[in-house]
N, C-alpha and C positions, 0 to 999 in steps of 0.2 A: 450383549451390548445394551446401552441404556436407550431406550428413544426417546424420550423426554429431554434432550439439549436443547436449549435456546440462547442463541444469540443474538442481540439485537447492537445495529447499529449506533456507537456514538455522536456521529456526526457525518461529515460527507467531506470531500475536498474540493476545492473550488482551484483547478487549473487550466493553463490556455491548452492544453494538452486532449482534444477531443476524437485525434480518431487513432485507433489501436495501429494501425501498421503503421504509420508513421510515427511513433512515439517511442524515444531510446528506450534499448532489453533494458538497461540499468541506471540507477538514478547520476552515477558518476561518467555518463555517454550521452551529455551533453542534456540532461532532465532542467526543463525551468524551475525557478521556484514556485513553492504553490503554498495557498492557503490550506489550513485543517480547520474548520468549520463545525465546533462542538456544539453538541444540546445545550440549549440556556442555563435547562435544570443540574448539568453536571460541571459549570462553571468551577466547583470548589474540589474537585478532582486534577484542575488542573493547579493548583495550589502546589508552591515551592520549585516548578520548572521555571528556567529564565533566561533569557537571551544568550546564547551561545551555549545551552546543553547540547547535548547530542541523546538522542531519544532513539527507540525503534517502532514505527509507527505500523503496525498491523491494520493490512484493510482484506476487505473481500473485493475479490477481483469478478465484478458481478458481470461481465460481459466474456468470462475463462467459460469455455466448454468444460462440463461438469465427466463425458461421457468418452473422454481423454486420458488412456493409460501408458502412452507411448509416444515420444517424440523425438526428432533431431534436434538437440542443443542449439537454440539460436535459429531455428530456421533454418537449418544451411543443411541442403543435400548433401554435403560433404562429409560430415558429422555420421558418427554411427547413432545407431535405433537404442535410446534409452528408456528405462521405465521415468515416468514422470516425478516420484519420491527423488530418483539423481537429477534433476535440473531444477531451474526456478521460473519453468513454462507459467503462465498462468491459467493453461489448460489443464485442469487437474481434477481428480473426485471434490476435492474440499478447498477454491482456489484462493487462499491466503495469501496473499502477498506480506513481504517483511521487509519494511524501506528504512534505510539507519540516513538519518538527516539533521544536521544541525538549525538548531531553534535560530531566526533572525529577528522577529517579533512580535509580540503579545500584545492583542487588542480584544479585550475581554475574555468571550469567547471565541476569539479568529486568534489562529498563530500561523505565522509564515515560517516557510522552513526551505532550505536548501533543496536542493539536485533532490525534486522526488518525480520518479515518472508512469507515477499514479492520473488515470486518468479523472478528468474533471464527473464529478458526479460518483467518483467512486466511494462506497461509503466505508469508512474508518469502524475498527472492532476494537481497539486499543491502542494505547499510548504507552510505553516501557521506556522506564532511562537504559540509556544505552551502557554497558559493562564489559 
């Protein structure tokens, strides 16, 4: 394996979205809109996205237990015992989240975007048009 990966942060999200148990499993369960909040310097990155794409906004879920290899789906004791690779816990070894959200609008480097329920502070890895 290589150890030499590095990822760094593009930005962060600015939503009213601040405490994890109260915040919808999915951005379509009722997620506010939020800002995506890019580095100044990668302003030209976001070149040719426009009001009404649909994108998939990759963040790091920096408050997901790292030490998390098994869970009930959703929380629910009812649910059988999964490995974490079949759910979209954001307790995970590597916790990525993957939020598909349509672009509402661009102000420089701030773009607001639909149903994401990403919490506030959380910092953004990528931006993908959505396919």
């Amino acid at each position: 394996m290589r150890a030499d990966l590095q990822i760094r942060p593009v930005g962060r999200v600015e939503s009213p979205l601040r405490d994890r148990a109260a915040a919808p499993k999915q951005g379509n369960e009722g997620a506010p809109e939020a800002w995506l909040v890019f580095e100044a310097e990668l302003l030209d990155a976001l070149h040719g996205i426009e009001v009404g794409d649909e994108v998939l906004v990759l963040t790091w879920l920096d408050r997901g237990r790292r030490d998390v290899l098994q869970t009930r789906p959703r929380d629910d004791p009812a649910n059988p015992l999964q490995g974490v690779f079949n759910t979209r816990s954001p307790d995970r070894p590597n916790p990525i989240g993957m939020h598909p959200v349509t672009v509402l609008a661009i102000e420089g480097s701030r773009m607001l975007v639909s149903e994401l329920e990403a919490l506030d502070g959380t910092p953004i890895l990528d931006l993908k048009p959505l396919i």
